[in-house]
Each structure stands twice: as C-alpha cells, then as structure tokens.
N, C-alpha and C positions, 0 to 999 in steps of 0.2 A: 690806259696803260695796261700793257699788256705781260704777266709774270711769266716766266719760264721756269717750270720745276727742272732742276741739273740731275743730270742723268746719277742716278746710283751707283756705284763703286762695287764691283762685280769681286767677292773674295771666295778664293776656293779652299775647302779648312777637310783635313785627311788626318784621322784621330786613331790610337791604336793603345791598349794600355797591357799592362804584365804587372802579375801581382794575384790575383786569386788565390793562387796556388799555394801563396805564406796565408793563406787564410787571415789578414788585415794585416800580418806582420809590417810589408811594406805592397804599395803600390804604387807604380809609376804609369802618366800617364806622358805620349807621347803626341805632339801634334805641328802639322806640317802647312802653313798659310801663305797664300801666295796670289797674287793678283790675275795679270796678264801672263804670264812666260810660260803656260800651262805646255806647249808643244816642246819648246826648248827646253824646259825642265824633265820631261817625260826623254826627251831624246842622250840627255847628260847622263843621268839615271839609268837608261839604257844601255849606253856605252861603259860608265863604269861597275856594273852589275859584270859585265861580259866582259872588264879587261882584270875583273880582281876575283874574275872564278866563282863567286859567289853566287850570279845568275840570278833566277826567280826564286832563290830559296831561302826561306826565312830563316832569322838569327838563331835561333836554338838550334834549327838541325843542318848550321851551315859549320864547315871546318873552319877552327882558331885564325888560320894562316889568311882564308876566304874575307873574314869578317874585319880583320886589320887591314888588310887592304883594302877591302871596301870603305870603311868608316875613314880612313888615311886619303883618303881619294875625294870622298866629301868633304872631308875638309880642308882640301885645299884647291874647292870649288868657290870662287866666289859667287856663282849664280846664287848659292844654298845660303848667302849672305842676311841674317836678319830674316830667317824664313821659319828655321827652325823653335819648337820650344816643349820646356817638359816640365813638372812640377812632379816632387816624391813623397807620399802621404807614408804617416804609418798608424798603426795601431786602429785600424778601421776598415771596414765591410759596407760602406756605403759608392761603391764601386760605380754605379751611374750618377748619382749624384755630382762626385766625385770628379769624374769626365767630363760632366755638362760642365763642372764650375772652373777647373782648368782650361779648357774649352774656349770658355768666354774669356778668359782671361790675355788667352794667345790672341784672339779676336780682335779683342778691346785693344793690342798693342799694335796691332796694323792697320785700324779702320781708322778712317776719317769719320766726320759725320754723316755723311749719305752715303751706304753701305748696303748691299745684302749679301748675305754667305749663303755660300751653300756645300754643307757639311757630308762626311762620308765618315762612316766610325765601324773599325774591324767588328765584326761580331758582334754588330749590335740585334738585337732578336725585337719583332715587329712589339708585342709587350715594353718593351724595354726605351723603346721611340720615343711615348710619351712621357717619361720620367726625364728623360734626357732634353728634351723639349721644352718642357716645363722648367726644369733649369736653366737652360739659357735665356729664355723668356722672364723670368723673376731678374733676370740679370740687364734684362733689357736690350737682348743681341737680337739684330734683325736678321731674320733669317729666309732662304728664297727653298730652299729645299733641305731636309733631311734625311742621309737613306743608313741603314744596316750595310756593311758590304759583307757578305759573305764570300765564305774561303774560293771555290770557283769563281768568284769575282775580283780576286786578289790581284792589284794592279803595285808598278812601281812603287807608287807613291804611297801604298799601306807598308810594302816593306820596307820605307825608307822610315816610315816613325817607330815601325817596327822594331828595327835596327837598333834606332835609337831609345827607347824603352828596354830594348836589353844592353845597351851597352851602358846604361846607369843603372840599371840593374848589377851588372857583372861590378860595377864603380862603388855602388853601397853594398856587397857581398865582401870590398876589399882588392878585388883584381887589382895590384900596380898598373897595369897596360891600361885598362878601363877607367881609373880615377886621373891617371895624366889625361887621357887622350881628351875627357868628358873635361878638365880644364883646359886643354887647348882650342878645343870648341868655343868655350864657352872666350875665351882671350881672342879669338877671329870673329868672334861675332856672327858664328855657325849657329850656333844653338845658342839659347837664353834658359834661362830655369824664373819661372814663375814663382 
C-alpha cells in the first residue's frame, strides 16, 4: 500500500505593527492572511488605493479624507472577507515577542492542519528574525519562509495592515470615525481582533 503525503496548504501572512512610539502605552499589531487570491487581492488593492486618493502612501502621512475612503472601500470588499486581523496590547515593550504571538494567532485562525506560511513583517531588522521565529515556533506555526520587509520594499499589502494598525489606533486614541468604522469591520467580518 502505497501513502500519499497531501500537499501543504500554501498561507501568505503580511504583518505591520504601531505602537513604539507610546513607549508600551499601547501597541497594535496588524496582520493580513490569505491563501490563493494573492493576484486578485494585490489587483483590488490597487484599484482602490488609486480610486480613494490614498495611493502607496502610508496611513500616518495620508490625508483624513484619503484614509476614510480607503478603509470605507475595504470594507466593502468582500474579497478582504475573514482575511483580516489585529490584536491591542498595552502596558508593554515586548514588541517582537508580541508580533510573533499575534502572528500565530491570525495563523492558527486560517490554517488547516497541513499548512506552511510564509510570513513578511514591516520593519523587521535581520537580529530581530530570530526572536520573531522563535516565537512562532514555541507556538508551533509551520512556517516555509520568513523575511523583514523593508521601507523600499513596501508593497500593497504592508500598507493594507498598515492601514489597519492605525485605524485602531486612531479607535483606542477615541477617533468617533475610527471606533465605528473598526466595529463595522469587525460586524462584516473584515477584520477580527484576536
């Protein structure tokens, strides 16, 4: 008799967090999981980047007007369905740690049992790799590759977790506009909060 090992479950996991800067006050980490739709997700993304003005520019230094539209546009994407997810720490400095264990947690909500990810995290510094690795391995996430993405490598898809890390950010600051929008999300089944 002859066993056939089933093919692995290919996950692609794009991680982005905000928060340093309250020095542990609060940090949010954000992260973006997704299987197969990698072209059609990157192509949606694109279109509405360029129809809400917003473009390749990250959520802090994009205009109020840019970023409501954007984030209003995701969410009323159902591709972005069950894709998104964020978790909000406070009172803590343990920032990779931190990312690895949110990380796995977004992971663990999409993977079957025959899985490997392969992870991409804004600004991760090559030091930084291993602690991060190490975490999700104590966690027992399979993983096929891990990379830092640095700022000239800033694609779609870091600014969409991007995005979303400051727009619970702007949400736990108080923003009205940001704590609705961050429960409409969350009532579409856009984003999840770990």
């Amino acid at each position: 008799m002859i066993f056939y090992k089933a093919k692995s479950k290919k996950l692609y996991v794009y991680v982005d967090e905000s928060g340093q800067d309250t020095k542990g006050l609060i940090f949010v980490v954000g992260i973006l999981v997704f299987e197969k739709e990698k072209s059609a997700l990157m192509e949606k993304l694109g279109k509405i980047e360029k129809k809400s003005g917003k473009n390749n520019v990250k959520w802090n230094k994009c205009k109020y007007e840019f970023r409501k539209d954007y984030i209003e546009k995701i969410g009323s994407a159902d591709i972005f369905r069950d894709k998104l997810f964020f978790e909000v720490f406070s009172d803590t400095k343990k920032y990779i740690e931190l990312t690895s264990y949110a990380t796995a947690k977004a992971i663990l909500k999409k993977a079957s049992d025959n899985y490997k990810a392969t992870v991409f995290v804004d600004g991760l510094k090559k030091k930084e790799i291993a602690i991060f690795v190490r975490g999700l391995r104590a966690l027992r996430i399979r993983t096929k590759k891990i990379r830092g993405v640095k700022k000239d490598e800033n694609n779609a898809f870091i600014r969409l977790v991007d995005a979303l890390c400051g727009l619970v950010r702007d949400a736990n600051d108080g923003q009205k506009w940001a704590s609705e929008t961050v429960l409409k999300l969350k009532h579409r089944k856009i984003a999840d909060e770990l």
